[in-house]
C-alpha positions, 0 to 999 in steps of 0.5 A, a space after each residue: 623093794 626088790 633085792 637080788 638073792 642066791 639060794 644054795 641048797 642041797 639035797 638028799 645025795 643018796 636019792 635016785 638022779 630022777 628024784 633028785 631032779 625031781 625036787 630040783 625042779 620043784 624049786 626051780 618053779 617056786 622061784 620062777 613062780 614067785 620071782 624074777 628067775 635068773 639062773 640055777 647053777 648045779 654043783 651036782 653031788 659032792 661029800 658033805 663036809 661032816 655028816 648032817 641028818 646021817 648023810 655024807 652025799 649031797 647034791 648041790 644047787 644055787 638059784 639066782 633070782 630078784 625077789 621082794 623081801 617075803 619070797 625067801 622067808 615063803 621058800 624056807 616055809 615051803 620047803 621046812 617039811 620036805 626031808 630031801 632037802 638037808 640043807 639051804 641057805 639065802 644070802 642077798 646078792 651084793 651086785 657090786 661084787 658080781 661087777 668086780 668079779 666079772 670085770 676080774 675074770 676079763 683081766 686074768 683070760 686077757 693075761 693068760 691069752 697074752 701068757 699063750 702068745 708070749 709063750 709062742 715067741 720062739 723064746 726057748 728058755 725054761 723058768 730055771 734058765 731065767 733064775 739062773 740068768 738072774 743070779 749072774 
């Protein structure tokens, strides 16, 4: 059965960029290999929350794809000798989140793009002249 998944990894901060993409790569051509690729989101290098494997820099990046139930346990074994990679998780994706989440992002741009245009009414009181029109 084919299930939709995300994978967060993060590799070695402390790499040189080209080798950094370098494994970035790597993946991402195991997932295209392996599964229907969608997308790859880079977070790109971030401090680590605590210290994991003497490192305090990490760079991230998720990828997105469909896969059948065995890739992801395929891509923890391709990846468990390589030393750049300190960490990685893989969830499966509940596509009905993504749904409510865009639909979400749709409403709040609406209400800021009707925030902007009430903004330009010509109605020149701040916040505090509005509170102190309503404690009156």
């Amino acid at each position: 059965m084919i299930r939709p998944y995300e994978t967060a990894v993060v590799i070695d901060g402390t790499l040189a960029d080209d080798a950094i993409q370098r494994e970035q790569q790597q993946l991402e051509d195991f997932f295209k290999s392996n599964s229907e690729f969608e997308k790859v989101d880079v977070w790109g290098k971030r401090a680590l929350a605590y210290t994991i494997k003497k490192k305090k820099i990490g760079h991230y990046a998720i990828f997105f794809y469909k896969a059948e139930g065995g890739v992801p346990a395929a891509f923890e074994k391709h990846i468990r000798l390589n030393e750049n990679i300190i960490r990685h998780l893989t969830v499966v994706r509940d596509l009905k989140n993504e749904a409510a989440r865009e639909a979400f992002a749709v409403r709040k741009e609406k209400i800021e793009l009707e925030r902007a245009e009430g903004a330009d009414d010509g109605d020149d009181m701040d916040r505090d002249d509005r509170d102190d029109r309503d404690e009156r």
